[in-house]
C-alpha distance (Angstrom), angle and dihedral (degrees) to the residues before:
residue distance angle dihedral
X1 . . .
X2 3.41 . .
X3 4.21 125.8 .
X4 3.74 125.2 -120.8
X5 4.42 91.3 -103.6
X6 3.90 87.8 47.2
X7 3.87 89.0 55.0
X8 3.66 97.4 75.7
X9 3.96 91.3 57.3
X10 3.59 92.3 60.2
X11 3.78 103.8 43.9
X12 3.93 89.1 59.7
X13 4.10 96.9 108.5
X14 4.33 118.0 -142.5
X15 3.63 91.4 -124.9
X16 3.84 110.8 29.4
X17 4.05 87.9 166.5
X18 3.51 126.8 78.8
X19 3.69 114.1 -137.1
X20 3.44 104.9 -110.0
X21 3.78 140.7 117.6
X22 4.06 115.9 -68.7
X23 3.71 93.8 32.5
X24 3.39 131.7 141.3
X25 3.80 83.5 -119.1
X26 3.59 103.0 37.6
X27 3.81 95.0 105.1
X28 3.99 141.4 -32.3
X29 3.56 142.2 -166.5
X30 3.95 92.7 -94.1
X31 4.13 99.2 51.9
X32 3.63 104.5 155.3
X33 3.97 93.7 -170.6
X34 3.81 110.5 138.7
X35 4.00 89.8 28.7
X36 3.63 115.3 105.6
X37 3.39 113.8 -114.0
X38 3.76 110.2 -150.5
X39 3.80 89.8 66.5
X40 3.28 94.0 61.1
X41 3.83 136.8 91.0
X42 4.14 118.0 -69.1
X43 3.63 119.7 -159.7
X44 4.21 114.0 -143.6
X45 4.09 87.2 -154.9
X46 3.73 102.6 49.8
X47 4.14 85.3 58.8
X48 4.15 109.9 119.6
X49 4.21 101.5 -125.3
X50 3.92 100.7 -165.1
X51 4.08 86.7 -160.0
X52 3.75 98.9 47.6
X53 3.64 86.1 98.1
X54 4.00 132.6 33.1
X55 3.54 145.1 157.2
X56 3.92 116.8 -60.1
X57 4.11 86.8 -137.2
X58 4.17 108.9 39.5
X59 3.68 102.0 7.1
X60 3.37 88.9 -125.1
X61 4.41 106.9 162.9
X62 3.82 104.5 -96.0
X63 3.72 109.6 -139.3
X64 4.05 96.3 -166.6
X65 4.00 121.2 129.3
X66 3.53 95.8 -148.1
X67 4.10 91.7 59.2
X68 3.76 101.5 -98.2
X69 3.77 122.4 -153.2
X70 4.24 100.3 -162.0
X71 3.51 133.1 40.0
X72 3.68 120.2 -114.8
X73 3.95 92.5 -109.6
X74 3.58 89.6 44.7
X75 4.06 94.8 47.8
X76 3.65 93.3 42.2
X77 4.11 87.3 58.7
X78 3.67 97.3 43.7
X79 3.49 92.5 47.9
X80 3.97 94.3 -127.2
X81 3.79 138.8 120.8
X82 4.05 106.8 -88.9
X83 4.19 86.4 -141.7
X84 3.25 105.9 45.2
X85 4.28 111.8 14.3
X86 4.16 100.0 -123.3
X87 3.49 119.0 142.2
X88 4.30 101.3 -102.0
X89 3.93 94.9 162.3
X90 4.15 140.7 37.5
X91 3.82 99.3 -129.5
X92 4.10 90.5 177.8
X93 3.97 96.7 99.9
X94 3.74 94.4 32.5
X95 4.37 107.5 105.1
X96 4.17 95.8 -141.7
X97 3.88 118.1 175.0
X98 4.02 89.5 -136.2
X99 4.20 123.8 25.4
């Protein structure tokens, strides 16, 4: 459950540009194609940790690219936006096994 502000973040697409000729990624100055890349430098930060982040209630890995703070099982039961925390829906009539 996401809100209607928290939308926008997750409609923005990895690759937006096709690969084609003109693009903005079609080449640059510092094309390292024929180089072999495990020689080259690594960078410790730019690593992906899958459990930097996770859910607020079961700590359950949150796999979200805008930087989610609940879960979706956890947001749908609260009632609240999984991105952002603001109250999105009135759980108080709805019969759920766990709240």
């Amino acid at each position: 459950m996401v809100c209607s502000k928290c939308e926008k973040k997750l409609a923005q697409l990895a690759c937006p540009d096709k690969w084609k000729e003109g693009s903005k990624n079609a080449g640059s100055s510092r094309d390292t194609s024929g180089k072999n890349k495990s020689i080259g430098k690594k960078k410790a930060s730019a690593r992906y940790n899958p459990y930097a982040n996770g859910c607020k209630i079961c700590k359950q890995p949150i796999h979200q690219t805008g930087g989610g703070i609940y879960c979706h099982g956890c947001a749908y039961k609260k009632g609240v936006c999984s991105m952002c925390g603001v109250q999105v829906l009135d759980t108080t009539y709805y019969k759920q096994s766990a709240k």
